[in-house]
C-alpha positions as CSV (number, residue, x, y, z in Angstrom):
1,X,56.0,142.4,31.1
2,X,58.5,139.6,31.8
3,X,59.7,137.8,28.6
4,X,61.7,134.6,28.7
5,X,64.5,134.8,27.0
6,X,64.2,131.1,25.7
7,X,61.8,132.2,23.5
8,X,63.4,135.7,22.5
9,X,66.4,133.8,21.5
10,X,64.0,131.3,19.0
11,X,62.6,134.4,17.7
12,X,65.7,136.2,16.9
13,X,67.1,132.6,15.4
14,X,64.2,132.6,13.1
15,X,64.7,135.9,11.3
16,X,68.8,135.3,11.6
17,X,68.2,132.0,10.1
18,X,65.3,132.7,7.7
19,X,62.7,129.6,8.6
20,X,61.8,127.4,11.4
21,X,63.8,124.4,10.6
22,X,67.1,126.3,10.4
23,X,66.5,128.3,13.5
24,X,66.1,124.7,15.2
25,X,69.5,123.3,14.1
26,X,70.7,126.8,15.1
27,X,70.1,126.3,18.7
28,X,70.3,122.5,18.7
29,X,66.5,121.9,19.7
30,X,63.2,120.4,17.8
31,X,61.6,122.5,15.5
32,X,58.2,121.9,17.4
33,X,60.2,124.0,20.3
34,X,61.1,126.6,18.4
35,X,57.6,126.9,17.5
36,X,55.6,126.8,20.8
37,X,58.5,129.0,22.0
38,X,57.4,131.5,19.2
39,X,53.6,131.1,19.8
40,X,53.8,131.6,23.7
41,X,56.1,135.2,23.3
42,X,53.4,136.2,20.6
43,X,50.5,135.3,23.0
44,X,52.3,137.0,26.1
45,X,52.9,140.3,23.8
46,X,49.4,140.0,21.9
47,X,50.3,140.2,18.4
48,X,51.7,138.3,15.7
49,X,56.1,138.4,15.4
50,X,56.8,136.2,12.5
51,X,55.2,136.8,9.0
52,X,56.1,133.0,8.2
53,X,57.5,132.7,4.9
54,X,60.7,132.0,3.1
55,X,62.4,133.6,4.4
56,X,60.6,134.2,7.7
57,X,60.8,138.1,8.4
58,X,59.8,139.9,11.3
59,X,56.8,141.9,11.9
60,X,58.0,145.9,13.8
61,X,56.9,144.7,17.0
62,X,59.1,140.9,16.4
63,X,62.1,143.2,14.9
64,X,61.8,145.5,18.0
65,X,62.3,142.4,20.2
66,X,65.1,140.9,18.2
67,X,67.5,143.9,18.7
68,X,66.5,143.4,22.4
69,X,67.9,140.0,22.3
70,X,70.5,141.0,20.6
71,X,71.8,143.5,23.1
72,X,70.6,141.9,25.9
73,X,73.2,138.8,24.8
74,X,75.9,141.5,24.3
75,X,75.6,143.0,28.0
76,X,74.8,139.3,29.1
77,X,78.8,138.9,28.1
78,X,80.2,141.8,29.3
79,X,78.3,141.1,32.6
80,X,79.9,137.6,33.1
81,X,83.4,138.6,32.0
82,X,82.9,141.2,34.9
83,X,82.2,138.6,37.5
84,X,84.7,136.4,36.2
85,X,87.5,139.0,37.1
86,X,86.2,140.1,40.2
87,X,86.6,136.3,41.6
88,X,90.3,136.8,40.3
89,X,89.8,135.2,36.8
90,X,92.3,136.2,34.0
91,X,90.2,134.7,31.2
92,X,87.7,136.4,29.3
93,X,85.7,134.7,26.7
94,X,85.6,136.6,23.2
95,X,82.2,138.5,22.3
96,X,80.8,137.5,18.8
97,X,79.1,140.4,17.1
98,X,77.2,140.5,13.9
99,X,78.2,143.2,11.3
100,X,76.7,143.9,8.4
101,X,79.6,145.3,5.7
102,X,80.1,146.0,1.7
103,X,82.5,143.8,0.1
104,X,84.7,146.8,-1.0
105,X,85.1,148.2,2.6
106,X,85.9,143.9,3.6
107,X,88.5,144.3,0.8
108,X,90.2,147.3,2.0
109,X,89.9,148.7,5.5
110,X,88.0,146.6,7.9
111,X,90.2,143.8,7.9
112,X,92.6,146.3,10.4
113,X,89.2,147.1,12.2
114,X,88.8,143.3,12.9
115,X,92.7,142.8,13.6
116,X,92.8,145.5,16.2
117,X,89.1,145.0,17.6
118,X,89.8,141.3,18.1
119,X,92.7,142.2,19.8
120,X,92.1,145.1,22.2
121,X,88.6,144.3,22.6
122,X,88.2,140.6,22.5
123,X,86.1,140.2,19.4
124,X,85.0,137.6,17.1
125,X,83.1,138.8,14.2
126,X,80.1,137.3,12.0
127,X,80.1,139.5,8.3
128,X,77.2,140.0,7.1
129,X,78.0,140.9,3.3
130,X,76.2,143.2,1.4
131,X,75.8,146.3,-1.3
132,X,76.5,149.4,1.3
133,X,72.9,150.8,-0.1
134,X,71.2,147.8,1.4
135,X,73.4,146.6,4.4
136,X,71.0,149.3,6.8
137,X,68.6,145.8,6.0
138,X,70.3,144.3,8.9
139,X,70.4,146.6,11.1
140,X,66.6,147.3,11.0
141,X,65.6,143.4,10.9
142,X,68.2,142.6,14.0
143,X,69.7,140.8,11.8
144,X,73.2,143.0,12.8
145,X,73.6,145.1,15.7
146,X,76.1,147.5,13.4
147,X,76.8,148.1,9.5
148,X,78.7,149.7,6.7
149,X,76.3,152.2,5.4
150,X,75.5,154.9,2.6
151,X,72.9,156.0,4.0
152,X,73.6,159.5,6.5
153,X,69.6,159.0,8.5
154,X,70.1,157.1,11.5
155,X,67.8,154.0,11.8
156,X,65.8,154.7,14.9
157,X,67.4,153.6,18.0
158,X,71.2,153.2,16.4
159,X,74.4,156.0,16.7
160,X,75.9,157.2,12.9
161,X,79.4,158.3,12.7
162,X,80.4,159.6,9.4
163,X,83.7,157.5,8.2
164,X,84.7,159.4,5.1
165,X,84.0,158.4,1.0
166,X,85.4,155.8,-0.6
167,X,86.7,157.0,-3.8
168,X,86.1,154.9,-7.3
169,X,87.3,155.1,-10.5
170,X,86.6,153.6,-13.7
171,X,89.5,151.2,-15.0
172,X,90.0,148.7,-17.9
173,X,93.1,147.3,-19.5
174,X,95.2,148.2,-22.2
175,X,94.0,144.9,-24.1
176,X,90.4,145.9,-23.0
177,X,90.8,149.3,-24.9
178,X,92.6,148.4,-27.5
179,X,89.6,145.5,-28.6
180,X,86.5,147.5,-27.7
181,X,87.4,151.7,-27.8
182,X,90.0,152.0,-30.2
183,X,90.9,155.8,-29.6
184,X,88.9,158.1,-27.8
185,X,86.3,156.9,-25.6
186,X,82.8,157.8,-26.2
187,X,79.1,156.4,-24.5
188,X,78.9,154.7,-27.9
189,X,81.9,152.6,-28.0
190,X,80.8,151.8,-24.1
191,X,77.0,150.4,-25.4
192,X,78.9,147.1,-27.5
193,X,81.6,146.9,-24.8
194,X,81.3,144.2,-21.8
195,X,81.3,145.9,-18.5
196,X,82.1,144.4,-15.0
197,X,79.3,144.6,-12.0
198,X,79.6,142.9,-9.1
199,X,76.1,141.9,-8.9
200,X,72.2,143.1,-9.4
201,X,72.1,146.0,-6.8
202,X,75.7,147.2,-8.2
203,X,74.8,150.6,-9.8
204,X,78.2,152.2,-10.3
205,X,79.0,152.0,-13.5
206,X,75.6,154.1,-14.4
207,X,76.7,156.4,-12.0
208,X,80.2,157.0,-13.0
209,X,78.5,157.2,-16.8
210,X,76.5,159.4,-15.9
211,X,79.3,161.7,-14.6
212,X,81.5,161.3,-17.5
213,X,78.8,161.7,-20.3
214,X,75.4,163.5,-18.6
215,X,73.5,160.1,-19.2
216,X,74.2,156.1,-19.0
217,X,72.6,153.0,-20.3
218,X,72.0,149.9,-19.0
219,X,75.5,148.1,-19.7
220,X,76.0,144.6,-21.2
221,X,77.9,143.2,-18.2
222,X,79.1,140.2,-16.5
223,X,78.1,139.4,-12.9
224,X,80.8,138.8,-10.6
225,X,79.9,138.2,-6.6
226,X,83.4,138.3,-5.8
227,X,85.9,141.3,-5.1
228,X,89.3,139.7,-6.4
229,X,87.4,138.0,-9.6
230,X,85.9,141.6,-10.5
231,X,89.4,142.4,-10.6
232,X,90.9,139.8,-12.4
233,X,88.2,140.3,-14.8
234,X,89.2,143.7,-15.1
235,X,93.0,143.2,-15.8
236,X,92.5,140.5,-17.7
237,X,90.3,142.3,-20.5
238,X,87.1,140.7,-20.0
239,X,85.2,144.1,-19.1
240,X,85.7,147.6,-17.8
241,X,84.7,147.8,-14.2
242,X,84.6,150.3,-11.3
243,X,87.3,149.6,-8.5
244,X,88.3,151.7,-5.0
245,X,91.2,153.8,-6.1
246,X,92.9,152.1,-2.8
247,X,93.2,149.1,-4.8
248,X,94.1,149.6,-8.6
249,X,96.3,152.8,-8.1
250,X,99.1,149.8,-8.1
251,X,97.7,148.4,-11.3
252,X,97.9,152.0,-12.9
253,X,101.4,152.6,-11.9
254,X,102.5,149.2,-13.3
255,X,100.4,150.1,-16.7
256,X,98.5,146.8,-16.0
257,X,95.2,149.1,-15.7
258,X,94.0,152.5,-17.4
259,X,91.6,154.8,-16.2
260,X,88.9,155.3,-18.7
261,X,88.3,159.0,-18.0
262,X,91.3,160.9,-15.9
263,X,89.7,162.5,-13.0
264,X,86.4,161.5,-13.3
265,X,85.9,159.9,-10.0
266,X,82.9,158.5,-7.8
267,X,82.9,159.1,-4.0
268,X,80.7,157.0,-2.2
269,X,80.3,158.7,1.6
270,X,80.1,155.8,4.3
271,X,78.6,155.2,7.7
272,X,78.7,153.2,10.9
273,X,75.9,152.6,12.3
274,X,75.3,150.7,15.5
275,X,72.8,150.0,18.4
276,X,72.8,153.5,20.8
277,X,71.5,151.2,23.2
278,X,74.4,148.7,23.5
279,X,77.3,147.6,25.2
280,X,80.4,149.3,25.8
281,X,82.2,146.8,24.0
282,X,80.0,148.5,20.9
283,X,80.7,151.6,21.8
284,X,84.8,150.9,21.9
285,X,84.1,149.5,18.4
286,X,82.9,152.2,16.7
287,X,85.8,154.2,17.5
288,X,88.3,152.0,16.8
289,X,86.1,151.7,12.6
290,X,86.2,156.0,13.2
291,X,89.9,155.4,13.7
292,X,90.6,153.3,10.8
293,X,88.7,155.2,8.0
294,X,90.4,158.1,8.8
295,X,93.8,157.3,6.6
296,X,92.0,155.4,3.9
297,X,88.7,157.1,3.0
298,X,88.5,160.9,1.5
299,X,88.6,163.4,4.3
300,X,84.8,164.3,5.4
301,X,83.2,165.3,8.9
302,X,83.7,163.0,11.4
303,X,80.3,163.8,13.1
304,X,78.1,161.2,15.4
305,X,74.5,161.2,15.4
């Protein structure tokens, strides 16, 4: 079966965008094109691609054919910057690649992945943000071709590498304490103080409860969608939150933060994982985010799957 890539590329702009109407700004033509685009790839293949919707999500077969796209656009790029040196050109256009990454890994590590891979490799990169226990959404939909991951089973189709945990500790200030605990901390004194998430999906401070105190509670928190507000709100007193120990151990040593518990820790194991059936350029990638993790997150097994 021959598919035209016209209307592969209105598919995969309609689950990347989420409707019709955006997927026709997208790629600069009329939503009615988009649309009989759409119609004629799901006639050719038989079945239906597009559960229409808001947002717009692709059926198996329709997600199947986006991560075709997807890497057919990748090799498309590496295939032209190959031409373009063998008729003696020196410039090579940069490749943009969707990841799919947790705010606490943008807020630490992968900003050297995307200063070193835009540099040897000629990158650009469009962040997808996301909790790392729901990130793997991406990947599956096509939305990404590679993500920041918890979870260790490889999607069908994609390479893991194990990067390593990122360790987290639960932190508060000395204001914070001396309002809401007032001596020795205790699950009680936690139930009337005002904890820090960052949003819904954020299930940390549970987990970290349940460590310290064999149980947890559902806290009375404040929602904050941003890495450097959760920790202002943090120093400033507003709540008690859960932070990479990469980033307060600073804080600590200045006596601008306290650790609630000494030594109670939570270690959150990450994972790359990226198309198998990619470019090189992918490949090249995922060695240089193998290289990275490995002098900022805990020592674990570096092992590819």
């Amino acid at each position: 079966m021959n598919f035209d890539y016209d209307s592969l590329s209105a598919l995969a702009a309609v689950v990347r965008e989420g409707s019709f109407e955006a997927a026709s700004r997208a790629l600069n033509v009329t939503q009615s094109a988009v649309s009989q685009r759409i119609k004629q790839l799901e006639d050719k293949v038989g079945t239906v691609l597009i559960i229409r919707g808001r947002p717009c999500v692709p059926t198996e077969t329709g997600l199947q054919l986006c991560q075709h796209v997807e890497q057919v656009n990748l090799l498309q790029h590496e295939l032209l910057d190959k031409m373009g040196t063998l008729a003696g050109s020196t410039r090579k256009s940069a490749a943009t690649i969707r990841i799919a990454v947790n705010s606490d890994s943008l807020a630490t590590w992968f900003p050297d992945v995307m200063k070193r891979a835009a540099k040897e490799l000629n990158i650009r990169f469009e962040i997808i943000p996301d909790d790392q226990e729901y990130t793997e959404q991406a990947l599956r939909s096509g939305e990404a071709l590679a993500v920041v991951t918890v979870n260790s089973k490889p999607v069908t189709g994609c390479r893991r590498i194990s990067l390593g945990a990122m360790e987290y500790m639960a932190i508060a200030s000395p204001s914070f304490m001396d309002e809401y605990i007032k001596g020795k901390l205790t699950l009680t004194k936690l139930r009337t103080a005002p904890t820090i998430t960052f949003d819904r999906k954020d299930t940390l401070p549970e987990q970290w409860m349940t460590l310290a105190f064999g149980e947890s509670f559902t806290p009375n928190t404040h929602m904050v969608p941003s890495y450097e507000g959760y920790l202002l709100a943090c120093v400033n007193g507003t709540g008690w939150g859960m932070m990479p120990t990469v980033t307060v151990q600073p804080f600590l040593d200045r006596g601008e933060l306290i650790e609630l518990v000494p030594g109670k820790r939570i270690n959150i194991s990450l994972h790359w994982q990226s198309s198998s059936q990619s470019s090189e350029i992918l490949r090249l990638l995922s060695e240089v985010v193998a290289e990275e993790t490995r002098t900022v997150l805990l020592p674990d097994t570096f092992r590819t799957e």
